[in-house]
C-alpha positions in Angstrom: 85.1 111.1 89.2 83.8 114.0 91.4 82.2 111.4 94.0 84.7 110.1 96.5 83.0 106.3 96.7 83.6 106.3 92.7 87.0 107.1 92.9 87.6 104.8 95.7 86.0 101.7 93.7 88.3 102.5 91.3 91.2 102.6 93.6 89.8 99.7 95.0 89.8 97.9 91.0 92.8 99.6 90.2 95.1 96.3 90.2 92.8 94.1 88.9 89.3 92.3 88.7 87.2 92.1 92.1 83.6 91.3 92.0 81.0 93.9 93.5 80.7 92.1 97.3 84.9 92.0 97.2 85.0 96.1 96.5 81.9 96.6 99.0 83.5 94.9 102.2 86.4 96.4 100.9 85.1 100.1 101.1 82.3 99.4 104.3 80.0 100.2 101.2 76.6 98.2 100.5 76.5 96.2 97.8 73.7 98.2 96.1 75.7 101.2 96.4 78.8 99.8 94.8 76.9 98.4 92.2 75.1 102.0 91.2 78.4 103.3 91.2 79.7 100.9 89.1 76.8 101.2 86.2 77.7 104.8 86.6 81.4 104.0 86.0 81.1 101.1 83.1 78.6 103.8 81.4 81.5 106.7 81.5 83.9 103.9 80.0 86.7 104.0 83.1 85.7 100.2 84.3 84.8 97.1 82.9 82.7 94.1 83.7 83.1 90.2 83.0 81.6 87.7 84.1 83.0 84.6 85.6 80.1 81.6 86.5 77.7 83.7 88.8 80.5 86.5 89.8 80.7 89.9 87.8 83.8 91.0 88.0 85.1 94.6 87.7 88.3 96.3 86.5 89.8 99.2 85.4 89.6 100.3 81.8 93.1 102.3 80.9 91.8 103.7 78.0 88.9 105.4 79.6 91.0 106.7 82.2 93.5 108.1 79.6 90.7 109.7 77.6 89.8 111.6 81.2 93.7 112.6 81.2 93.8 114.0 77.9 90.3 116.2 79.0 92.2 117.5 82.1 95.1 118.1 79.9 93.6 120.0 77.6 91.3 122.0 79.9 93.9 123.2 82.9 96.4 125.1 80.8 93.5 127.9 79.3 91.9 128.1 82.5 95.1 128.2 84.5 96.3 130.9 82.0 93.1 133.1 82.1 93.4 132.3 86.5 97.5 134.0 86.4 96.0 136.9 84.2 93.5 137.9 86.4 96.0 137.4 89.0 98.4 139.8 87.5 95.5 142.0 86.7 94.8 141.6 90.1 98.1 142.4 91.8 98.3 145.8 89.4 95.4 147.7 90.4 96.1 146.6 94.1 
């Protein structure tokens, strides 16, 4: 999620199922790139692949996306919390 072509593949599968060349003229990306990225995304669980006659099509897997929000969820409000302490902490010995 870090890379900016990954998030903008799934951007780009957001509303539905798109084969790889689709997303790649889409996103002036080659096709070899957008399929890496893709691997990389179907092997974190956030897209997934079917195949229709020769096309492989790609979409976005909720689920995986939700288990990414629960993560960020869960991991903001300690660090956030320890960040506004040493703010405060901060801000008193100024």
């Amino acid at each position: 999620m870090a890379d900016g072509s990954r998030r903008a593949i799934l951007d780009a599968v957001r509303d539905g199922p798109h084969p790889v060349g689709e997303i790649a003229a889409r996103l002036a990306l080659s096709q070899q790139a957008v399929s890496h990225h893709l691997c990389v995304l179907r092997g974190a669980g956030l897209v997934s692949e079917r195949r229709e006659g020769t096309r492989h099509l790609f979409a976005v897997r909720t689920d995986g996306l939700a288990v990414v929000q629960d993560y960020l969820d869960g991991f903001w409000p300690r660090h956030l919390d320890a960040l506004k302490r040493a703010a405060e902490e901060a801000a008193r010995n100024a």
